[in-house]
One Martini backbone bead per residue (centre of mass of N, CA, C, O) as a GRO file, in nm:
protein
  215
    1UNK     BB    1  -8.750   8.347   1.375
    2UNK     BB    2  -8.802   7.990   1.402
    3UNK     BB    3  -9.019   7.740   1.193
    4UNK     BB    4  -9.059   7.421   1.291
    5UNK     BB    5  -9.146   7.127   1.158
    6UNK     BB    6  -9.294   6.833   1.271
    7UNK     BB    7  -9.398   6.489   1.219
    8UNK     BB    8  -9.690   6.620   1.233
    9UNK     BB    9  -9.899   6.749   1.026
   10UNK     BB   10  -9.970   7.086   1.114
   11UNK     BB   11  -9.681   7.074   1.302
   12UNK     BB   12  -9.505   7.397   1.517
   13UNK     BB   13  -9.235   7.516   1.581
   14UNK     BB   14  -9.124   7.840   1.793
   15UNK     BB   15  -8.845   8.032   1.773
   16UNK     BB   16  -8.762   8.317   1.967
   17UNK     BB   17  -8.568   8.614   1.928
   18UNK     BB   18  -8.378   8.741   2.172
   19UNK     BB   19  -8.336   8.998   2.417
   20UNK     BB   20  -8.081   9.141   2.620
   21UNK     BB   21  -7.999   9.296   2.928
   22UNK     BB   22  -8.016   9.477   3.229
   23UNK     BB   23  -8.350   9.487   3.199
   24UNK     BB   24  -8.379   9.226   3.061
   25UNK     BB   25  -8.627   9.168   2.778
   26UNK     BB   26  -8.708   9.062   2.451
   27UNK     BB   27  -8.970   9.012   2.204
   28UNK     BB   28  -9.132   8.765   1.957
   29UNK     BB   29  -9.394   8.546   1.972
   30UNK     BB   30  -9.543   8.667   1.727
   31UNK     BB   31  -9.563   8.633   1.391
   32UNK     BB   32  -9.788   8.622   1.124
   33UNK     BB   33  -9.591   8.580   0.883
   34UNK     BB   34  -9.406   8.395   0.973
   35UNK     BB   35  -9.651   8.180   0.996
   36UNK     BB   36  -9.760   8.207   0.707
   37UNK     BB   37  -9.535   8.106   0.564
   38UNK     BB   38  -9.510   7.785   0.671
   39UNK     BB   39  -9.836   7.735   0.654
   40UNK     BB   40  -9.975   7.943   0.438
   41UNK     BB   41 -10.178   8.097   0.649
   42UNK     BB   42 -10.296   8.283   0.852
   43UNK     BB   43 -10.440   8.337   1.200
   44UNK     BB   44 -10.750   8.384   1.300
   45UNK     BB   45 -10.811   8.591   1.563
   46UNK     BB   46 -11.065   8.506   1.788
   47UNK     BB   47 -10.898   8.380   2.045
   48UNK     BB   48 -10.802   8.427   2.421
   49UNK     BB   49 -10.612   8.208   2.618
   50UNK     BB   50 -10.594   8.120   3.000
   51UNK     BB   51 -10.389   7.950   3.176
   52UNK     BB   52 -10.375   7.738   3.538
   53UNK     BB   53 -10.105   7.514   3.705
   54UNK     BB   54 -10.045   7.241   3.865
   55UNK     BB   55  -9.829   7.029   3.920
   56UNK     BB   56  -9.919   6.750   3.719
   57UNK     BB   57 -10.160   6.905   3.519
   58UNK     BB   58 -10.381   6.749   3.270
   59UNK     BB   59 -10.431   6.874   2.925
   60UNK     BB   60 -10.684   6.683   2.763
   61UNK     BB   61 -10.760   6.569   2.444
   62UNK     BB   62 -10.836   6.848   2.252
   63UNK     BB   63 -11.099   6.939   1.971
   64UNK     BB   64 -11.241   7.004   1.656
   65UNK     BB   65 -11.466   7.072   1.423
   66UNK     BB   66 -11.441   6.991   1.077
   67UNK     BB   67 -11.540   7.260   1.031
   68UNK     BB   68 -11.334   7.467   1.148
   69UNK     BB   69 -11.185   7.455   1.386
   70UNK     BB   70 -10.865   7.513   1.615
   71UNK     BB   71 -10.634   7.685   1.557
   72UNK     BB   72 -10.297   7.727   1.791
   73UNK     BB   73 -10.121   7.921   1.982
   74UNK     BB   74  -9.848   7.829   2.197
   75UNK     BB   75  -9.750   7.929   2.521
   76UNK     BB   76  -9.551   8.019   2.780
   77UNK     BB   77  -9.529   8.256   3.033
   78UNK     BB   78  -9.504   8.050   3.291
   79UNK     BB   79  -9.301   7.874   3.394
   80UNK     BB   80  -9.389   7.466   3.281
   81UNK     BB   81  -9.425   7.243   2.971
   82UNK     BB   82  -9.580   6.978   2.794
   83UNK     BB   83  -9.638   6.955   2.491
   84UNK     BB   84  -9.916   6.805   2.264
   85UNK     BB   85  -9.950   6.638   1.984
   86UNK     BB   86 -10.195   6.478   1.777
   87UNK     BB   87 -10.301   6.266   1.600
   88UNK     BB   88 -10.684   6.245   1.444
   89UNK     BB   89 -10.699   6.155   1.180
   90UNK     BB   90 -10.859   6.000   0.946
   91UNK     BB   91 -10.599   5.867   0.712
   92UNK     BB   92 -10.347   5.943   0.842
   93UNK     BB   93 -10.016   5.877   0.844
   94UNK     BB   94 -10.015   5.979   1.155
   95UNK     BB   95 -10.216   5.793   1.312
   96UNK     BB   96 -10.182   5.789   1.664
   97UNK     BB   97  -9.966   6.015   1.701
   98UNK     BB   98  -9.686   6.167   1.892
   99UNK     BB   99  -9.567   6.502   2.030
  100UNK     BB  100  -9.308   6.691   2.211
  101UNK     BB  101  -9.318   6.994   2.375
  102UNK     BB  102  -9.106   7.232   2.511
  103UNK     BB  103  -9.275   7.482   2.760
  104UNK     BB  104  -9.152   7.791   2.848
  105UNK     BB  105  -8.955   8.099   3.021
  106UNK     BB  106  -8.693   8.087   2.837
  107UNK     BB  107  -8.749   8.008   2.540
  108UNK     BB  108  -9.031   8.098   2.456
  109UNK     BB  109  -9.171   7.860   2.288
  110UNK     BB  110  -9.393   7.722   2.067
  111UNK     BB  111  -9.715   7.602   1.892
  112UNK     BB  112  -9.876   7.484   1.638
  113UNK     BB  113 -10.224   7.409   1.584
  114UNK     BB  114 -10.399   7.254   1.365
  115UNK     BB  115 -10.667   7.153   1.221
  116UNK     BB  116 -10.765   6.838   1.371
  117UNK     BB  117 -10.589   6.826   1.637
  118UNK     BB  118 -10.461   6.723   1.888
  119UNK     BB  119 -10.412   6.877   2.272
  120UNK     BB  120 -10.173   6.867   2.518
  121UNK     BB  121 -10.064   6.960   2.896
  122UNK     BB  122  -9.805   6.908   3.124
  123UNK     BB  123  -9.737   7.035   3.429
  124UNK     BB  124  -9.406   7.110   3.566
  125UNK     BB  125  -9.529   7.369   3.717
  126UNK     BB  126  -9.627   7.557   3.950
  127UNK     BB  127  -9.795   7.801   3.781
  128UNK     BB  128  -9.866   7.745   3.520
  129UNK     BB  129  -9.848   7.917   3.218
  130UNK     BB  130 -10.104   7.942   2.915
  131UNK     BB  131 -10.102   8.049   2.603
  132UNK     BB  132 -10.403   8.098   2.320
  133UNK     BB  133 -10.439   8.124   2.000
  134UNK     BB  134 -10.742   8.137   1.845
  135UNK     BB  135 -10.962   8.107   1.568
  136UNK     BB  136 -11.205   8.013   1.711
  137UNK     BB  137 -11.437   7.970   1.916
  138UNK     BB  138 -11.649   7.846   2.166
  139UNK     BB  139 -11.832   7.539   2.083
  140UNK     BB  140 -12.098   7.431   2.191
  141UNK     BB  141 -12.094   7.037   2.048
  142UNK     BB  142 -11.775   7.080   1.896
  143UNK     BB  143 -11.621   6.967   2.112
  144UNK     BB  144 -11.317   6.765   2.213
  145UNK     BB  145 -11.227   6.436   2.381
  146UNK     BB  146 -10.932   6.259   2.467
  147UNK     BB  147 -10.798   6.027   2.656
  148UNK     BB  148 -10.475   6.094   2.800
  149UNK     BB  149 -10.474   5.764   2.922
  150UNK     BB  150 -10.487   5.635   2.720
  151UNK     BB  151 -10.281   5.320   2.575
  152UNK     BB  152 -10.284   5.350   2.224
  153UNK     BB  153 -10.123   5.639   2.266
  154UNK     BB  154  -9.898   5.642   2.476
  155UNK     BB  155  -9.832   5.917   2.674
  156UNK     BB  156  -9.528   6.050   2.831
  157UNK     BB  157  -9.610   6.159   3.104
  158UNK     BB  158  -9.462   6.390   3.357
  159UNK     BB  159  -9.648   6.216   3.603
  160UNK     BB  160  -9.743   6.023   3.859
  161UNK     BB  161 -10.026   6.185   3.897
  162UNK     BB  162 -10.247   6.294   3.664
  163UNK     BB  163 -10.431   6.572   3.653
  164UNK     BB  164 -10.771   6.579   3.615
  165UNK     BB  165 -11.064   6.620   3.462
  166UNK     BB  166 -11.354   6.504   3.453
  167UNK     BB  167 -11.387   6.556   3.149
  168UNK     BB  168 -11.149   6.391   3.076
  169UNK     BB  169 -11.159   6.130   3.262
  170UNK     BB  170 -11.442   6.048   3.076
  171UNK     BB  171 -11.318   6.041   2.801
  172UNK     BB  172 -11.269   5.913   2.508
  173UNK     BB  173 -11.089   5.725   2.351
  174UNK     BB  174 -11.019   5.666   2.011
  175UNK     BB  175 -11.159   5.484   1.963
  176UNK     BB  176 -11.431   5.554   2.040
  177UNK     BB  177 -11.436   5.834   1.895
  178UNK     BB  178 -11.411   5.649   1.622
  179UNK     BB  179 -11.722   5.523   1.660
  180UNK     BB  180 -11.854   5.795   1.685
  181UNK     BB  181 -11.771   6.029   1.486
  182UNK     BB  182 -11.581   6.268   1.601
  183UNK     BB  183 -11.350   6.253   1.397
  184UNK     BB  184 -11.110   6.377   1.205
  185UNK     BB  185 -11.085   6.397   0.862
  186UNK     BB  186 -10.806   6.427   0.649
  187UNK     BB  187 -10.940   6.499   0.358
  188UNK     BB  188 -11.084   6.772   0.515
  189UNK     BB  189 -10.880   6.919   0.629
  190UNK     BB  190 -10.688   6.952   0.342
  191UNK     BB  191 -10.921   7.120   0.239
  192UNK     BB  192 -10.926   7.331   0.449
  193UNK     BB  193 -10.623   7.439   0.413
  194UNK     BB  194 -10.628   7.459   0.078
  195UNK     BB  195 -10.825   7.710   0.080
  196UNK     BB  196 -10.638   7.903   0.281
  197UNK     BB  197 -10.428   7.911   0.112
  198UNK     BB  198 -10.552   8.023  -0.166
  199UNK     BB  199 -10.661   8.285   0.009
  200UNK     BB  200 -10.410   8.377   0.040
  201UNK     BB  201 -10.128   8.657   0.044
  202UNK     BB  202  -9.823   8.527   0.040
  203UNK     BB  203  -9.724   8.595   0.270
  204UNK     BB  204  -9.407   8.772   0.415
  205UNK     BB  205  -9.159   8.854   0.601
  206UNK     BB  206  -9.055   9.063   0.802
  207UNK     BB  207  -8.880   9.296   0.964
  208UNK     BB  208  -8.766   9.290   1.223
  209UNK     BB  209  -8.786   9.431   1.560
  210UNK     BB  210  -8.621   9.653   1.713
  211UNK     BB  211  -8.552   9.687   2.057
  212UNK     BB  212  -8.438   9.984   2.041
  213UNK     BB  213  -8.733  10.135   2.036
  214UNK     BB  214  -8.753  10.054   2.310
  215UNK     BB  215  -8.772  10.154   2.649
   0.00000   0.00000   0.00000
């Protein structure tokens, strides 16, 4: 499994490695230590999501208030989307850019997206599927969106007539959440994530399942 920094801190893209041969594959798709190897600390499982899309649907742009925020592991199991991260953090150096990797049900790649970012995707194939671990509950007047057609975030969405939830479509823009003090702040952020830091226990990767020993 190999774990890469993206462009905008505390976003990991996550590529695992495949087995293969005439039955089928097999993978490892989570390894809580190897992700909290490079991020600093474990994953808190708190919660897991599965949605699906018809191509074209776009999910977002979504965050939670910090602390405690809601940190997600994302990945396609179906299907194909493109996956977008957002910086909303105020005060941070990379504030209103985003990042966007693709995840399929080929290559299998994952992405953590830390607490306090926005994050969201746009379905590439009808009924992509999208799982999600995520660190807390979802916890309503906690939760919050911005408009994923901002024009000052200007995110390259691949469709060409992006479909939204009301909810979504209603969202307000970047600025308008930040003069609402809807966003979080970059050092709210880094200090709760520097606690969790501090408070794990320096987790390790372990060897790889062999999956010679899975049937």
């Amino acid at each position: 499994m190999k774990v890469r920094s993206l462009s905008i801190e505390g976003a990991y893209e996550v590529t695992p490695v495949q087995h293969r041969d005439g039955r089928g594959s097999f993978l490892e798709w989570y390894r809580f230590d190897a992700l909290a190897a490079a991020v600093g600390h474990p994953l808190d499982l708190a919660q897991a999501n599965l949605s699906t899309s018809a191509r074209g649907v776009v999910r977002g742009i979504h965050f939670a208030d910090v602390p405690p925020g809601q940190a997600k592991y994302v990945t396609c199991v179906a299907g194909a989307v493109l996956d977008v991260v957002v910086d909303i953090r105020v005060g941070s150096p990379t504030y209103g850019t985003w990042e966007a990797v693709p995840l399929d049900d080929a290559d299998r790649r994952a992405v953590y997206v830390a607490e306090g970012l926005g994050h969201g995707f746009c379905a590439l194939t009808e009924n992509a599927t999208v799982a999600y671990l995520c660190s807390s509950t979802y916890r309503p007047g906690h939760e919050h969106g911005i408009h994923p057609l901002d024009p000052e975030l200007g995110i390259a969405w691949p469709a060409a007539r992006p479909d939204l939830s009301t909810k979504d479509a209603t969202a307000p823009t970047l600025a308008q959440a930040r003069a609402a003090g809807l966003l979080p702040r970059y050092d709210a952020c880094s200090t709760y994530v520097g606690e969790r830091r501090r408070n794990s226990d320096g987790i390790r990767p372990r060897q790889p399942i062999d999956p010679r020993h899975y049937p």
